[in-house]
PDB file of N, H, CA, C and O in Angstrom:
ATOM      1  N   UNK A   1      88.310  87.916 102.502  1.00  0.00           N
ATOM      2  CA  UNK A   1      88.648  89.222 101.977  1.00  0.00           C
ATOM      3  C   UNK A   1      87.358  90.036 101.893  1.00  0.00           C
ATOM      4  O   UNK A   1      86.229  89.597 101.677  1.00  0.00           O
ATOM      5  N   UNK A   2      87.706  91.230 102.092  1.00  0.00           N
ATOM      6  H   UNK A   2      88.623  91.588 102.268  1.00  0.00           H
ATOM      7  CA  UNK A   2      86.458  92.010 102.381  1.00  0.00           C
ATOM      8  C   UNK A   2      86.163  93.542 101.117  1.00  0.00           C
ATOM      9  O   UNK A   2      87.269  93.316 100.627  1.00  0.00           O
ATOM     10  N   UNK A   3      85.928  94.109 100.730  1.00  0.00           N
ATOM     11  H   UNK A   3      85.029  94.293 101.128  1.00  0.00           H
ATOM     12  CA  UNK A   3      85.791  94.908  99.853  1.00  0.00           C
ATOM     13  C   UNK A   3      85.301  95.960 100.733  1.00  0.00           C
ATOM     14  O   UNK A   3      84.348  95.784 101.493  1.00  0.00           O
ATOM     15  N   UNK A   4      86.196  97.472 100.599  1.00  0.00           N
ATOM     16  H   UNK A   4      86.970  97.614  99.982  1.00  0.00           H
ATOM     17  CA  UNK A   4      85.792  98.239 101.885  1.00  0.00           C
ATOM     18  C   UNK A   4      86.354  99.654 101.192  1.00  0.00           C
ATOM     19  O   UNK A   4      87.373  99.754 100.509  1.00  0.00           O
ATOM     20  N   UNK A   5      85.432 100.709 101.544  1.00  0.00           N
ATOM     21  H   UNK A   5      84.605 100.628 102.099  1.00  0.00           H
ATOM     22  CA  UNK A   5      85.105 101.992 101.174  1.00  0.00           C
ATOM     23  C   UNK A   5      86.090 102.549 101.871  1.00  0.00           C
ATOM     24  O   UNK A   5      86.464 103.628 101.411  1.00  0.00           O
ATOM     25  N   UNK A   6      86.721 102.119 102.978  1.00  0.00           N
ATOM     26  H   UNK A   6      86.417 101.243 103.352  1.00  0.00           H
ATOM     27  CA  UNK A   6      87.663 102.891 103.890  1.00  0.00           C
ATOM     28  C   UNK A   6      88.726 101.883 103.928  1.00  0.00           C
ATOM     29  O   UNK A   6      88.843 100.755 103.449  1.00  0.00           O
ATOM     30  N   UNK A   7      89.625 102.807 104.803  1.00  0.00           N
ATOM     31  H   UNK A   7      89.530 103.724 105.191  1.00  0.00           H
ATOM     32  CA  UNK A   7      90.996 101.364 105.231  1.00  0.00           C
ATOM     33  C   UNK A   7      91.360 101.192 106.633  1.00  0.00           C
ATOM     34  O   UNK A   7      91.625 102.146 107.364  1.00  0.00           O
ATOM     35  N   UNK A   8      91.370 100.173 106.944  1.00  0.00           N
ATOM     36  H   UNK A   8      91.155  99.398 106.350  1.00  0.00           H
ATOM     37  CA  UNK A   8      91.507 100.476 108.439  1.00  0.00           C
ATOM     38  C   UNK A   8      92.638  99.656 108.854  1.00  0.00           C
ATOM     39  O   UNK A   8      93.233  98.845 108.144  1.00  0.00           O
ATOM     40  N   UNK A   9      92.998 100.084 110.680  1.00  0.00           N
ATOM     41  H   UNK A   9      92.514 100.742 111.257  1.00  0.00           H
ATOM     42  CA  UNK A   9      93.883  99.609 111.180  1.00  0.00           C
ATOM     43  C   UNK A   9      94.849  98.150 111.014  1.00  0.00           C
ATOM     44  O   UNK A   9      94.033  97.413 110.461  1.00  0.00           O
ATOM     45  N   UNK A  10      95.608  97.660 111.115  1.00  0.00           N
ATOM     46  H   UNK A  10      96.271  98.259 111.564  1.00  0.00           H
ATOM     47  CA  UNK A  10      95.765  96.531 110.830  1.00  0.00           C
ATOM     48  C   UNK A  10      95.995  96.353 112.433  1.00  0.00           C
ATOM     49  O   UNK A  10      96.474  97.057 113.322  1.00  0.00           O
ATOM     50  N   UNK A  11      95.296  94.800 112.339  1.00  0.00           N
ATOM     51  H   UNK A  11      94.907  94.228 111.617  1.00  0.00           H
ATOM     52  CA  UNK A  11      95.002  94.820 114.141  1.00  0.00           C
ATOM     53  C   UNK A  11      93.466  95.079 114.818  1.00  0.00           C
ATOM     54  O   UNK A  11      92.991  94.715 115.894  1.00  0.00           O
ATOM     55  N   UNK A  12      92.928  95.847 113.735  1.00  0.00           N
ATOM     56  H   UNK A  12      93.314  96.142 112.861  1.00  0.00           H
ATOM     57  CA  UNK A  12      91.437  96.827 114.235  1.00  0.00           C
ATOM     58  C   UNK A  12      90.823  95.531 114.133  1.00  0.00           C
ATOM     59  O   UNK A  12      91.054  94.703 113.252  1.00  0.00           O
ATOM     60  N   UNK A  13      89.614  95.352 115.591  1.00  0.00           N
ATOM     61  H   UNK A  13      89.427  96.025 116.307  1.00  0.00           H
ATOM     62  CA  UNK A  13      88.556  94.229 115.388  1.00  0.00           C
ATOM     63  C   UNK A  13      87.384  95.228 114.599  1.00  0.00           C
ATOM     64  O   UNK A  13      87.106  96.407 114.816  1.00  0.00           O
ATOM     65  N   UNK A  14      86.808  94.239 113.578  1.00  0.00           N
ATOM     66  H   UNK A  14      87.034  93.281 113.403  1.00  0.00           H
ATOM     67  CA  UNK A  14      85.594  94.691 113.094  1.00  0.00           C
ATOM     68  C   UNK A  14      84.429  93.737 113.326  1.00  0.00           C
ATOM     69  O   UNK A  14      84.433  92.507 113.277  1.00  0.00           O
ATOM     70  N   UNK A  15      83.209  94.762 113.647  1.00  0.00           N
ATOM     71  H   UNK A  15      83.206  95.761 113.687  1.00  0.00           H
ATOM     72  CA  UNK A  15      82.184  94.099 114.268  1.00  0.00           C
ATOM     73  C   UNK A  15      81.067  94.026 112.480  1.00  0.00           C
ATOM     74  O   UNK A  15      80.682  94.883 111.685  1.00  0.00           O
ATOM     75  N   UNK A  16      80.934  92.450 112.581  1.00  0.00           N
ATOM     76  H   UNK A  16      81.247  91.754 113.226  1.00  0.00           H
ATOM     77  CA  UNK A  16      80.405  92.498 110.660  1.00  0.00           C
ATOM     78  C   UNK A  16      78.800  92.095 111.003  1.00  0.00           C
ATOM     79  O   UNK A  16      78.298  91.795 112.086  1.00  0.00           O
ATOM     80  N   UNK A  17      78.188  92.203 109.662  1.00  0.00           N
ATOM     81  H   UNK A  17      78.595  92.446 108.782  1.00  0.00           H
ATOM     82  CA  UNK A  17      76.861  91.711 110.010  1.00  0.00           C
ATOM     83  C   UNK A  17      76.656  91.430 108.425  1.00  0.00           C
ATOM     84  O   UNK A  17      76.644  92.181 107.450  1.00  0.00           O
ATOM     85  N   UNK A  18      76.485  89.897 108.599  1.00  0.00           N
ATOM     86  H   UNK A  18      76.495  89.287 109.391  1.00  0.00           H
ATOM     87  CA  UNK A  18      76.217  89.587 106.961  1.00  0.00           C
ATOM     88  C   UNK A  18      74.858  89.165 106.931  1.00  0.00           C
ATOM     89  O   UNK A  18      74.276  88.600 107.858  1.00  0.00           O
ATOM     90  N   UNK A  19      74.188  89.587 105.375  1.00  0.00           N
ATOM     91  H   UNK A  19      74.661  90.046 104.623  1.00  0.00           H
ATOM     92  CA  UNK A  19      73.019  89.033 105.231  1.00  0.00           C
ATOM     93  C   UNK A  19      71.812  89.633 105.369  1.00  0.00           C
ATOM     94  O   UNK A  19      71.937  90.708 104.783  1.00  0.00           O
ATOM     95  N   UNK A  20      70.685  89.554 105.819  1.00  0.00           N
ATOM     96  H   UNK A  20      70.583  88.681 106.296  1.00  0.00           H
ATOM     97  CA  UNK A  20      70.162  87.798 105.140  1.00  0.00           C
ATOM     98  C   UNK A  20      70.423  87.716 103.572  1.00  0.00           C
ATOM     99  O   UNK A  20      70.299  88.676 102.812  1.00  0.00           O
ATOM    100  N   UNK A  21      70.708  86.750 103.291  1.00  0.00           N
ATOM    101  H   UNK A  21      70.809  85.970 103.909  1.00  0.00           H
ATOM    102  CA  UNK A  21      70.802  86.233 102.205  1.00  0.00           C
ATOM    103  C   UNK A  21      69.492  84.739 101.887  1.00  0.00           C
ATOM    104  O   UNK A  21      69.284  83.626 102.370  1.00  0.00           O
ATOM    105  N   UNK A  22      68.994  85.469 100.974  1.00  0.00           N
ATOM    106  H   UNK A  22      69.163  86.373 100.582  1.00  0.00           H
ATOM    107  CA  UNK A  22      67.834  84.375 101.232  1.00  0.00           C
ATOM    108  C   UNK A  22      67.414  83.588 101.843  1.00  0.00           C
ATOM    109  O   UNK A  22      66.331  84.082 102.155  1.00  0.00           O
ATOM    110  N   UNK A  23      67.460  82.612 102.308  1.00  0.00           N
ATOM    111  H   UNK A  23      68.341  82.210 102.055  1.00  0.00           H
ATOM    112  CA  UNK A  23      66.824  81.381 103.365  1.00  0.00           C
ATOM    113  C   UNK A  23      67.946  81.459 104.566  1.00  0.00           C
ATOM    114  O   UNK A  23      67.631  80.876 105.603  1.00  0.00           O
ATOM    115  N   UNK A  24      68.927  81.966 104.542  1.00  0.00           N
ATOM    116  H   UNK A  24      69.183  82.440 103.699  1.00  0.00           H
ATOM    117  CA  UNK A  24      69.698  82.286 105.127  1.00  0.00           C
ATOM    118  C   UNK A  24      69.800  83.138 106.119  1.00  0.00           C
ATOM    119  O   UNK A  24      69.607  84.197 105.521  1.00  0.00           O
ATOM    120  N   UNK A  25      69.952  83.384 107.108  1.00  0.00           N
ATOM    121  H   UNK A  25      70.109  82.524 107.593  1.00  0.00           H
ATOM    122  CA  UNK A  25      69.678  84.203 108.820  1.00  0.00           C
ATOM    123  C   UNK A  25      70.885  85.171 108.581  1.00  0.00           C
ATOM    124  O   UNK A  25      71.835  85.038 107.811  1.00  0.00           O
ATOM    125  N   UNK A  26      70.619  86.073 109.358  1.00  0.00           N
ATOM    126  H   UNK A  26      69.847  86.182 109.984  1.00  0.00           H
ATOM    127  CA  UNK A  26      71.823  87.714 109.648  1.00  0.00           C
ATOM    128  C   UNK A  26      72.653  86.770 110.630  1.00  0.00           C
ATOM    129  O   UNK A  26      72.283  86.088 111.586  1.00  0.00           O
ATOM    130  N   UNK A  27      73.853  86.963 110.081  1.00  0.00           N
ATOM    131  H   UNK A  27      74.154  87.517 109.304  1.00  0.00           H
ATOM    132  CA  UNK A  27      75.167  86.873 111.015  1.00  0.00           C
ATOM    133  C   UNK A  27      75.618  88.002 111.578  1.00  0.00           C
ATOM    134  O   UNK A  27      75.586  89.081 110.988  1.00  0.00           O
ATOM    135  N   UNK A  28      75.996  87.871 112.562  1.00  0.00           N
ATOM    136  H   UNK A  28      76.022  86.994 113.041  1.00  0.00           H
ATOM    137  CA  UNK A  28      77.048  89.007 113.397  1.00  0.00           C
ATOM    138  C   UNK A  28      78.135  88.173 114.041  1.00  0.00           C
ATOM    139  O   UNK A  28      77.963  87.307 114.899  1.00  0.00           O
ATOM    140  N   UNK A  29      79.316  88.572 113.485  1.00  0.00           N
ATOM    141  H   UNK A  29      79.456  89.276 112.789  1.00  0.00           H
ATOM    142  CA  UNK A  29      80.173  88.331 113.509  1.00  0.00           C
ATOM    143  C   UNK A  29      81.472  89.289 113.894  1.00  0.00           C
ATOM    144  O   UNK A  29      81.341  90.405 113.392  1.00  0.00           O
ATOM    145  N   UNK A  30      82.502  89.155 114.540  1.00  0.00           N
ATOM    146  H   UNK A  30      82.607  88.248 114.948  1.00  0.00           H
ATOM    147  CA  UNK A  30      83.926  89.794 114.851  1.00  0.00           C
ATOM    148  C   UNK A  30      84.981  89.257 113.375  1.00  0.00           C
ATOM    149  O   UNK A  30      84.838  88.292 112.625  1.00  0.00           O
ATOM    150  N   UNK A  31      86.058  90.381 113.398  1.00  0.00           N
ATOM    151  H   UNK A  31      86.174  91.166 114.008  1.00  0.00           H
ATOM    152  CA  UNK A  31      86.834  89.533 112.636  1.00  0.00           C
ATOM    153  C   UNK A  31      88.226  90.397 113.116  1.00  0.00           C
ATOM    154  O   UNK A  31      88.122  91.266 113.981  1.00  0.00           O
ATOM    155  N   UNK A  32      89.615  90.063 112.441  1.00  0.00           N
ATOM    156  H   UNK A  32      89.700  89.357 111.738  1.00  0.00           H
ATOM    157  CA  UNK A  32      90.709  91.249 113.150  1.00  0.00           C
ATOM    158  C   UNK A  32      90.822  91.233 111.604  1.00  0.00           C
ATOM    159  O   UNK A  32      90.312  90.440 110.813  1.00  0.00           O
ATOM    160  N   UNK A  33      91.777  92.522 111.322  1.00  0.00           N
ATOM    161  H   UNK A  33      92.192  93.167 111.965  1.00  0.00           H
ATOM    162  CA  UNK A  33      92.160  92.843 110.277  1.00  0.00           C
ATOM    163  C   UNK A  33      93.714  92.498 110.194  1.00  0.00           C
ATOM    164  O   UNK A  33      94.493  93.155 110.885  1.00  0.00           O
ATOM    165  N   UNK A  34      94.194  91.456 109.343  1.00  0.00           N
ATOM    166  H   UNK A  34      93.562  90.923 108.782  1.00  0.00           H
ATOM    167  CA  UNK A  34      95.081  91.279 109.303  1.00  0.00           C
ATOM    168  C   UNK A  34      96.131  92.157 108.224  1.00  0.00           C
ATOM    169  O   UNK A  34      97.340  92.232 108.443  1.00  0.00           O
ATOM    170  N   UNK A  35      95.530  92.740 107.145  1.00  0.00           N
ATOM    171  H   UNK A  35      94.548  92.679 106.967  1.00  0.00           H
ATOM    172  CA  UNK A  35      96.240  93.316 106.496  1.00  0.00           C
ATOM    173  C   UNK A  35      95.773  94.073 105.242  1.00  0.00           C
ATOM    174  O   UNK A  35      94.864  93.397 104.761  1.00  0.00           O
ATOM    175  N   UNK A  36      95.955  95.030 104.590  1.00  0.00           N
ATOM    176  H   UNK A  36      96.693  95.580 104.980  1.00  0.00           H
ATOM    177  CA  UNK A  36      95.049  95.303 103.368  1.00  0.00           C
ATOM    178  C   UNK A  36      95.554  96.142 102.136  1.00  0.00           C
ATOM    179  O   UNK A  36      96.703  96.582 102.105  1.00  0.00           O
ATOM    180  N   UNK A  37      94.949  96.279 101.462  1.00  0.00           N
ATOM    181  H   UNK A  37      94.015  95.922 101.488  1.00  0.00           H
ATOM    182  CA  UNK A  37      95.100  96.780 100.307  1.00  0.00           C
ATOM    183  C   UNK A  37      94.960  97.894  99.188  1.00  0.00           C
ATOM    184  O   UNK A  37      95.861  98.350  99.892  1.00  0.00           O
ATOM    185  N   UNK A  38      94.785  98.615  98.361  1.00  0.00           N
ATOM    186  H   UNK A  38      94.053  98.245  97.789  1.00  0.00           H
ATOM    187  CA  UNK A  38      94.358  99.468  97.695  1.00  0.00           C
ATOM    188  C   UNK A  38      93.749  99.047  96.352  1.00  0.00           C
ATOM    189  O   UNK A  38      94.624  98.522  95.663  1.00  0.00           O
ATOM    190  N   UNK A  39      92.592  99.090  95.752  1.00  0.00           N
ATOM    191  H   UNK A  39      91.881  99.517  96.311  1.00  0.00           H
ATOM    192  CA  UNK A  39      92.052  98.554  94.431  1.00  0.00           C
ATOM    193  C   UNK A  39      91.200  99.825  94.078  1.00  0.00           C
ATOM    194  O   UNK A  39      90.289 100.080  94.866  1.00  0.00           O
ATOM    195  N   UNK A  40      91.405 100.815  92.796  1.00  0.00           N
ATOM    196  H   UNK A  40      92.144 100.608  92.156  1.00  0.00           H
ATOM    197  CA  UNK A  40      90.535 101.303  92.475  1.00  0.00           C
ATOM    198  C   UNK A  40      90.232 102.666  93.430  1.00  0.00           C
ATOM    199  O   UNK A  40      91.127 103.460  93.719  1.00  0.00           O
ATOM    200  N   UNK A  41      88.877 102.807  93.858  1.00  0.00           N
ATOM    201  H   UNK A  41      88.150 102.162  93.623  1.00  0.00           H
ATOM    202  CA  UNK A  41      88.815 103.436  94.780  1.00  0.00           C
ATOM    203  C   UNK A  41      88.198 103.139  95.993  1.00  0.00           C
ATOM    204  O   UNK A  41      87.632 103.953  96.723  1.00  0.00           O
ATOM    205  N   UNK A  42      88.389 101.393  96.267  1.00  0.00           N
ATOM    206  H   UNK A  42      88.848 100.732  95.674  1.00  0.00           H
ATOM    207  CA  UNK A  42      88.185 100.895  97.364  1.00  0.00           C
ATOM    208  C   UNK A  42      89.637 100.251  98.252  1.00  0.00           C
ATOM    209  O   UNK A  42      90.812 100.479  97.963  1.00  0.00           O
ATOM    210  N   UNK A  43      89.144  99.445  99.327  1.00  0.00           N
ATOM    211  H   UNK A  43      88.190  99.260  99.561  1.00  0.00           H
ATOM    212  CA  UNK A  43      90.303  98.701  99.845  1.00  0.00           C
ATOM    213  C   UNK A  43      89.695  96.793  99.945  1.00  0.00           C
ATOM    214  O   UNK A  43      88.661  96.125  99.977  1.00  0.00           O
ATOM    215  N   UNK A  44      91.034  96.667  99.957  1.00  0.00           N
ATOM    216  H   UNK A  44      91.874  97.210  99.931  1.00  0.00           H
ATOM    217  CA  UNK A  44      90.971  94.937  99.916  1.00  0.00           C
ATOM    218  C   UNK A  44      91.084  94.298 101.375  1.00  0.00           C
ATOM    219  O   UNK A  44      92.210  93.825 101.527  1.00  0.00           O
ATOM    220  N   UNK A  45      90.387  94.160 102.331  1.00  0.00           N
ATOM    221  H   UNK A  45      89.472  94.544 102.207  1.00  0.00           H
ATOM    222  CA  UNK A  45      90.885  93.884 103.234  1.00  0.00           C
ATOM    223  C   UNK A  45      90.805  92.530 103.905  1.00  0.00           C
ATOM    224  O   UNK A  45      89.749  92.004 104.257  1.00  0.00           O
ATOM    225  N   UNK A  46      92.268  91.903 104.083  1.00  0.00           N
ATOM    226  H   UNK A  46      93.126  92.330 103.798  1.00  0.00           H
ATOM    227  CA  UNK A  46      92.048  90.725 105.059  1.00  0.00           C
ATOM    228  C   UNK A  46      91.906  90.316 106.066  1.00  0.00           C
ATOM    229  O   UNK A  46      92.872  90.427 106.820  1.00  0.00           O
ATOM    230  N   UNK A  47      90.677  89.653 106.588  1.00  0.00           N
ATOM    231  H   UNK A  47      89.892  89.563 105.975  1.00  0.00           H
ATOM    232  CA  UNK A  47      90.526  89.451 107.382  1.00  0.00           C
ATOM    233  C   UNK A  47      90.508  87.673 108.290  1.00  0.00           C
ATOM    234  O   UNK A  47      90.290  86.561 107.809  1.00  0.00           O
ATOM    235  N   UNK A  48      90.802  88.049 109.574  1.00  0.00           N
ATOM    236  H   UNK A  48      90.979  88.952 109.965  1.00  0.00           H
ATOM    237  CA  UNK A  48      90.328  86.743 109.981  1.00  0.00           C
ATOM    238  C   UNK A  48      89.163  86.333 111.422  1.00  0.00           C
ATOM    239  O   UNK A  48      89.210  86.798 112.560  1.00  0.00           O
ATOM    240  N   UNK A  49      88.427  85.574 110.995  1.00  0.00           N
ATOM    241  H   UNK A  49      88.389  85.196 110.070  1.00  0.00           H
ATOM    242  CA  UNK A  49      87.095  85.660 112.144  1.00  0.00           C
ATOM    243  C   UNK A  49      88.184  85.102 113.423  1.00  0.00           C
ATOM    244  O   UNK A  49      89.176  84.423 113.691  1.00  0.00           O
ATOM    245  N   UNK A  50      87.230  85.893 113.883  1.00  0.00           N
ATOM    246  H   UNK A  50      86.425  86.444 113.665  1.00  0.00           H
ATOM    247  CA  UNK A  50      87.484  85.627 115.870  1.00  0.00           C
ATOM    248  C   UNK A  50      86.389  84.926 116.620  1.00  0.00           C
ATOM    249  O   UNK A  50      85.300  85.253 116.149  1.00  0.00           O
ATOM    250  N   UNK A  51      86.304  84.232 117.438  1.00  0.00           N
ATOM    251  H   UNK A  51      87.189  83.966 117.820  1.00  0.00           H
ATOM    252  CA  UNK A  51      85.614  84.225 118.408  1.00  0.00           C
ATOM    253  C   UNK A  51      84.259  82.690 117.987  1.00  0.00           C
ATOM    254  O   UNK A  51      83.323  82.320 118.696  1.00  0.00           O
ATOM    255  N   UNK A  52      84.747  82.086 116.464  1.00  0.00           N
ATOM    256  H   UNK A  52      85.507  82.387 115.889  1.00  0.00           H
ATOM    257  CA  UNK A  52      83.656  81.421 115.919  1.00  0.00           C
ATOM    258  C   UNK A  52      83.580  80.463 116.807  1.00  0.00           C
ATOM    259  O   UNK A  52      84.454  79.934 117.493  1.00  0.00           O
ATOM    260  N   UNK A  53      81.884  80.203 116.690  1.00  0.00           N
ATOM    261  H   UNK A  53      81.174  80.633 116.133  1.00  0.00           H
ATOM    262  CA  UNK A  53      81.983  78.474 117.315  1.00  0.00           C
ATOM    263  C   UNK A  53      81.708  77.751 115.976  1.00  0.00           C
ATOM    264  O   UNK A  53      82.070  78.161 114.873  1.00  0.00           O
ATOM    265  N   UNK A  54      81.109  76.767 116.194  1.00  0.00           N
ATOM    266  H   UNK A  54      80.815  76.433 117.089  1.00  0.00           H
ATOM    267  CA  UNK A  54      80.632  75.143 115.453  1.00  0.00           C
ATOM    268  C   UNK A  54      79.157  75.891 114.504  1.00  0.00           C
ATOM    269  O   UNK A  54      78.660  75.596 113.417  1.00  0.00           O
ATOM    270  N   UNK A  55      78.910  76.666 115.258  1.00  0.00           N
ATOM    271  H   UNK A  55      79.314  76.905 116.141  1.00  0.00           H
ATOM    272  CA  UNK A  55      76.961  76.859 114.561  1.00  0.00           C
ATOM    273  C   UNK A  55      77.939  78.195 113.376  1.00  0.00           C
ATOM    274  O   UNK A  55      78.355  77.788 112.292  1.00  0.00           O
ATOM    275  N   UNK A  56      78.061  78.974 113.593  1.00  0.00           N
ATOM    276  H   UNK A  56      77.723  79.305 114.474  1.00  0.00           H
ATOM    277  CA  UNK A  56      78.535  80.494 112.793  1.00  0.00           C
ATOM    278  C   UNK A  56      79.936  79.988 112.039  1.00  0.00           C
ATOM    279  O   UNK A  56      80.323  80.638 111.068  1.00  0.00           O
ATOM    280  N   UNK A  57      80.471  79.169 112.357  1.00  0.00           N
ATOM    281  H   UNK A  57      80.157  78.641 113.146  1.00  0.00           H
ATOM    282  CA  UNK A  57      81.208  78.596 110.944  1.00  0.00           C
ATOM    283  C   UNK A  57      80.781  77.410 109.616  1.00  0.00           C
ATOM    284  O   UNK A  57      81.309  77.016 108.576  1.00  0.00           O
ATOM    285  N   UNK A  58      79.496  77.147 110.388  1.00  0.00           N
ATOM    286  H   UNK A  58      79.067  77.467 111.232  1.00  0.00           H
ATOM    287  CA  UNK A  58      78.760  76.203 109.657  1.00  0.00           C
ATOM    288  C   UNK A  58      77.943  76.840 108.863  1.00  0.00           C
ATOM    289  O   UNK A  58      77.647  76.255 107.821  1.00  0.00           O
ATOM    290  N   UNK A  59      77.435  78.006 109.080  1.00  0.00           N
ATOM    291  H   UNK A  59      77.675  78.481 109.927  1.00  0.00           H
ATOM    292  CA  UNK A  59      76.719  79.400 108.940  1.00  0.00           C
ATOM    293  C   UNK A  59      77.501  79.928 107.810  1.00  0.00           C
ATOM    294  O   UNK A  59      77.040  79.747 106.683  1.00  0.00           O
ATOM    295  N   UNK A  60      78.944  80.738 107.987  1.00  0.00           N
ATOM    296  H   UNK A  60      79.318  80.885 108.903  1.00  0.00           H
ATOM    297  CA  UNK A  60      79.333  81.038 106.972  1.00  0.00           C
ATOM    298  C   UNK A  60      79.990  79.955 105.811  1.00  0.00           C
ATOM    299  O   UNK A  60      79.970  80.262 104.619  1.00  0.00           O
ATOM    300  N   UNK A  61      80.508  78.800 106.232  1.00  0.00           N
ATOM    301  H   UNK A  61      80.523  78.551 107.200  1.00  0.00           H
ATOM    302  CA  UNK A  61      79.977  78.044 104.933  1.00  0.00           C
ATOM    303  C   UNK A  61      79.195  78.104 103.936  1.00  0.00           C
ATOM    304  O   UNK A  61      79.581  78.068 102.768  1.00  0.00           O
ATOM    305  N   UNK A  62      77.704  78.229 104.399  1.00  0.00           N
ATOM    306  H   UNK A  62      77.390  78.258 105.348  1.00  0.00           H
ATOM    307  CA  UNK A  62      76.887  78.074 103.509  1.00  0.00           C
ATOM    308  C   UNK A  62      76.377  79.209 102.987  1.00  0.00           C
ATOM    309  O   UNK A  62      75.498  79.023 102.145  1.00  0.00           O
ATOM    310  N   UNK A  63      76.821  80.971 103.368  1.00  0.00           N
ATOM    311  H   UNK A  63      77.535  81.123 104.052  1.00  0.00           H
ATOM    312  CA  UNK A  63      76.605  81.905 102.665  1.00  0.00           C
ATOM    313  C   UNK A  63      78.037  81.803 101.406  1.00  0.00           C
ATOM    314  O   UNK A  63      78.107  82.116 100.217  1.00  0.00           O
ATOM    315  N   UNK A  64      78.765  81.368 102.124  1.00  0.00           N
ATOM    316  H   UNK A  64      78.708  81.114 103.090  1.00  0.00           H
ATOM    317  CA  UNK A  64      80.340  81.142 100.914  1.00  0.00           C
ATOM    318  C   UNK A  64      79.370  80.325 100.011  1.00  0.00           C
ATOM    319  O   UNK A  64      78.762  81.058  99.231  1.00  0.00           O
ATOM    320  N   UNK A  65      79.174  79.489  99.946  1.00  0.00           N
ATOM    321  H   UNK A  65      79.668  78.894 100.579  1.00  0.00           H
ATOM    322  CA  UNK A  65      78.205  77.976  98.950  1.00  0.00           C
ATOM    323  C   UNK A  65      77.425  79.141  98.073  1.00  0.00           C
ATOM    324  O   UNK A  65      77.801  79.595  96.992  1.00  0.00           O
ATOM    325  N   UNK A  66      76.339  79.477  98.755  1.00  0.00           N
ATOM    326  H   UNK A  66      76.034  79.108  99.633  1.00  0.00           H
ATOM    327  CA  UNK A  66      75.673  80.455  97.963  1.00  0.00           C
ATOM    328  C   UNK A  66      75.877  81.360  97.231  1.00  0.00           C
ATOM    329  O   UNK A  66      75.348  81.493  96.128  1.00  0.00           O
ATOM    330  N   UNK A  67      76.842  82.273  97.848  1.00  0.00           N
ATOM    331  H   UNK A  67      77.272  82.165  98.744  1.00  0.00           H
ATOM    332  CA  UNK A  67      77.182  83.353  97.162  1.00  0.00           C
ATOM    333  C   UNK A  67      78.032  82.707  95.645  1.00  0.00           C
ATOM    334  O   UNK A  67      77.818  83.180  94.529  1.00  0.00           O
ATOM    335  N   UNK A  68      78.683  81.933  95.827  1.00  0.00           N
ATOM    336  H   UNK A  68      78.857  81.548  96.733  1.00  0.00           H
ATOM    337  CA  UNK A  68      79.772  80.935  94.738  1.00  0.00           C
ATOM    338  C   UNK A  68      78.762  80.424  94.012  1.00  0.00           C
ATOM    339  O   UNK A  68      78.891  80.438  92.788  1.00  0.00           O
ATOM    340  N   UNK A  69      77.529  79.858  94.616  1.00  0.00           N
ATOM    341  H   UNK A  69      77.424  79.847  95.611  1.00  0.00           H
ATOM    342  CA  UNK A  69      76.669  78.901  93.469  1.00  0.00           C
ATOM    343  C   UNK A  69      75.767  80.338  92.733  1.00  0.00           C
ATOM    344  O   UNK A  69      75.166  80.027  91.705  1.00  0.00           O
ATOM    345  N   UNK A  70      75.653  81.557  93.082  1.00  0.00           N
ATOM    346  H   UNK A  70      76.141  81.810  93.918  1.00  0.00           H
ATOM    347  CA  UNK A  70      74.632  82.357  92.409  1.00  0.00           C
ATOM    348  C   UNK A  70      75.739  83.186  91.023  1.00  0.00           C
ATOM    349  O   UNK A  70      75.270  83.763  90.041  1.00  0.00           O
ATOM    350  N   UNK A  71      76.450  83.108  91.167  1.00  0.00           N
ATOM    351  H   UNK A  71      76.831  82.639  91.964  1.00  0.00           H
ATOM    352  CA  UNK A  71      77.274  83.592  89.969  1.00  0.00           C
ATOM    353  C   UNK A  71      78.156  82.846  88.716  1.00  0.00           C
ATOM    354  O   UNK A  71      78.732  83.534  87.872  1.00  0.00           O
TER     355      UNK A  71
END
């Protein structure tokens, strides 16, 4: 799920770029938008990655780990 200033297509590929997050490397990543939401005066949006291999899902694992262990 993504937290997003705009709302977009459902269907729309989005081109993401996470990070760096401390010891952690910039991802670029695809994802499609499967569906979304309204919160406030943002949007909720779901998404699902496209295109991952073995290294960039092992990758976002461990920004998920982090981000979960810093709060």
């Amino acid at each position: 799920m993504l937290r997003s200033q705009q709302s977009w297509e459902v269907g729309e590929v989005l081109r993401l770029i996470l990070g760096p997050i401390g010891f952690l490397p910039v991802l670029f990543l695809r994802a499609v938008v499967l569906n979304q939401r309204p919160e406030g005066d943002s949007w909720l949006v779901h998404l699902s990655f496209i295109d991952l291999d073995g290294t960039n899902l092992a990758r976002i694992d461990r920004y998920v780990r982090t981000i979960l262990s810093q709060k």
